[in-house]
C-alpha positions as a Markdown table, in Angstrom:
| # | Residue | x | y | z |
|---|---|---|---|---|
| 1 | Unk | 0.0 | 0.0 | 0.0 |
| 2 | Unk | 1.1 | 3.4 | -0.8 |
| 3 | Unk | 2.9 | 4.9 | 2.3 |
| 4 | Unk | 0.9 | 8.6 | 2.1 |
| 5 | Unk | -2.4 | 6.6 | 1.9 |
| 6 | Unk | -1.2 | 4.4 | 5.0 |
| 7 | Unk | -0.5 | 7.3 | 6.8 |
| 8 | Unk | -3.6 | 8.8 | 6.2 |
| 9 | Unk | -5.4 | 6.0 | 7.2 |
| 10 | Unk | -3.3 | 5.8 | 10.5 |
| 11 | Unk | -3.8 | 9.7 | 11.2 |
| 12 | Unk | -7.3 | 8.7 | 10.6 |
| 13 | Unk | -7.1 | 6.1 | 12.9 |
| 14 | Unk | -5.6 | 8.0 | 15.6 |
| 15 | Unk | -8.0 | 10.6 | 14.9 |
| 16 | Unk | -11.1 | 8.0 | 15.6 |
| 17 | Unk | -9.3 | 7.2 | 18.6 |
| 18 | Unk | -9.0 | 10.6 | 20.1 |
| 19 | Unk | -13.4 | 10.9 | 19.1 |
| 20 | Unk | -13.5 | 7.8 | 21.2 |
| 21 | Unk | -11.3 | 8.9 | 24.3 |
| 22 | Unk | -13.2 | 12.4 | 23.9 |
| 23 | Unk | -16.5 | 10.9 | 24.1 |
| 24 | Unk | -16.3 | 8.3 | 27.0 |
| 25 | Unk | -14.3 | 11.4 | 29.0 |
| 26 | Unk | -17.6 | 13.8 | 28.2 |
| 27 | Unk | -20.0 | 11.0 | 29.0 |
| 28 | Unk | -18.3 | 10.1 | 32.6 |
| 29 | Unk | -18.3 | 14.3 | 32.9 |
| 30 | Unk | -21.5 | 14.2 | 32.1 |
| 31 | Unk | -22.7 | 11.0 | 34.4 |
| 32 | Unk | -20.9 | 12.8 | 36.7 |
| 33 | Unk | -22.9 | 15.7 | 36.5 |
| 34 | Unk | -25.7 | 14.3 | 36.8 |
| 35 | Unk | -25.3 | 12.8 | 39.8 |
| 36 | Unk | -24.4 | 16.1 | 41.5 |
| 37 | Unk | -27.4 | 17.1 | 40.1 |
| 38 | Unk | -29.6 | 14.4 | 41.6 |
| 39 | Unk | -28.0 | 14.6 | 44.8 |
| 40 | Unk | -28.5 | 18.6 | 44.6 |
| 41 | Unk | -32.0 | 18.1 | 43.7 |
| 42 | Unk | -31.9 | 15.3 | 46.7 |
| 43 | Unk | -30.6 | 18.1 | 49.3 |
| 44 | Unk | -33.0 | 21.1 | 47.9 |
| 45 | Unk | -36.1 | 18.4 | 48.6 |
| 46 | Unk | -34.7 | 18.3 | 52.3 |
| 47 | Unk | -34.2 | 21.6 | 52.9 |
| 48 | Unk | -37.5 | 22.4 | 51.3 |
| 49 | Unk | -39.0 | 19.9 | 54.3 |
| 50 | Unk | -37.0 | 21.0 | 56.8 |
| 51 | Unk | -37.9 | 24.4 | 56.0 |
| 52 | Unk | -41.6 | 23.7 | 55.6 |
| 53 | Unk | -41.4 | 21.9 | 59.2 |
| 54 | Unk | -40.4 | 25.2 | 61.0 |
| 55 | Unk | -42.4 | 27.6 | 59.4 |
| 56 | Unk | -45.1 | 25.4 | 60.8 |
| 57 | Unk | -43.4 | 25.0 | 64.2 |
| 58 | Unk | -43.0 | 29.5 | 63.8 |
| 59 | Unk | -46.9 | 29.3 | 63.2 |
| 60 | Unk | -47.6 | 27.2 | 66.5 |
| 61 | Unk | -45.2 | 29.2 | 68.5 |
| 62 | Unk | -46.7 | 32.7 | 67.6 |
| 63 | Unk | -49.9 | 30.8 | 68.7 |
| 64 | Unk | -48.4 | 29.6 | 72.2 |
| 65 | Unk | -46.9 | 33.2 | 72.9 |
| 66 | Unk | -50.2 | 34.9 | 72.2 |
| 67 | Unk | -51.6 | 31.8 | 74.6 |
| 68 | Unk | -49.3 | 32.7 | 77.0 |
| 69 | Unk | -49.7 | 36.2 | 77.1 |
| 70 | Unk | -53.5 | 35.7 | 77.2 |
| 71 | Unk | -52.3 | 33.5 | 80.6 |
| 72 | Unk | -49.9 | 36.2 | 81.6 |
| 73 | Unk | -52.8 | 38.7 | 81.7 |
| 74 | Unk | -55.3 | 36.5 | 83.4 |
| 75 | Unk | -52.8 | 35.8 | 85.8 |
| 76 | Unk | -52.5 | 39.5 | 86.6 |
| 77 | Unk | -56.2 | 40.5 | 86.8 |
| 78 | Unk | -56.6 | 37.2 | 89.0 |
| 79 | Unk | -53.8 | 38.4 | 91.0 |
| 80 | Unk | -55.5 | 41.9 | 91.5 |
| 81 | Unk | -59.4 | 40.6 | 92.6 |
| 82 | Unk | -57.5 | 38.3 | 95.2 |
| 83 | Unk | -55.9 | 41.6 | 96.1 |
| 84 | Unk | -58.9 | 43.0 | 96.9 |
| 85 | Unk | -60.8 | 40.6 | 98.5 |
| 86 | Unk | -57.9 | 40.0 | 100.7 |
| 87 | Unk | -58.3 | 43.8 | 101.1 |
| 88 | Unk | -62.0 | 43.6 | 101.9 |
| 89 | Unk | -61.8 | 40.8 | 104.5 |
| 90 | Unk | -59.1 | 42.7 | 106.3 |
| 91 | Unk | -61.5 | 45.4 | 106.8 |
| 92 | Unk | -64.2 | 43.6 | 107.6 |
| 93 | Unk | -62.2 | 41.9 | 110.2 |
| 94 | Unk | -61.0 | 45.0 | 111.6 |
| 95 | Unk | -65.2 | 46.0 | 111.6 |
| 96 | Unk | -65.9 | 42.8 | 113.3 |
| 97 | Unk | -62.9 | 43.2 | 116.1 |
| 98 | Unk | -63.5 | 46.8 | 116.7 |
C-alpha cells in the first residue's frame, strides 16, 4: 500500500481514537454531573421539608406566645381581685374586732 495513503489511514485512525477517548471522558463528565445534580436536587427536597417543618413549628409558636400572654394577663387581673378581697376581709375583720 502506498505509504501517504497508510498514513492517512493511521492519522485517521488515531483521529477515531482521540473521538472515542473524547466521548467516553464527556460522558463520565456528564454521568458525573448528573449525579451532582440528583444529589442537589436530593438536598433542595430536604431543605425544602425541613424548612416547611419550621415555618409550621413558627406558626404554633406565635400561637403559644399569644396563649401565653392571654395566661400572663389573666394571671394578673386574678392576682388583683384576690388583692382586693384579701383587702376587703381585712376590713371587715377589723369591723368585726373593733
Amino acid at each position: 500500500m502506498n505509504p501517504l495513503i497508510q498514513k492517512q489511514f493511521q492519522d485517521t485512525a488515531d483521529r477515531i481514537d482521540g473521538i472515542r477517548y473524547a466521548f467516553a471522558r464527556l460522558q463520565k463528565d456528564a454521568q458525573h454531573q448528573q449525579d451532582q445534580r440528583d444529589k442537589l436536587l436530593q438536598e433542595l427536597w430536604s431543605k425544602r421539608k425541613e424548612l416547611a417543618s419550621l415555618n409550621r413549628l413558627a406558626e404554633d409558636y406565635d400561637s403559644v406566645e399569644a396563649k401565653a400572654q392571654q395566661y400572663e394577663a389573666q394571671k394578673r387581673e386574678l392576682r388583683e381581685r384576690l388583692r382586693r378581697v384579701l383587702d376587703s376581709l381585712k376590713a371587715l375583720r377589723s369591723e368585726f374586732l373593733s
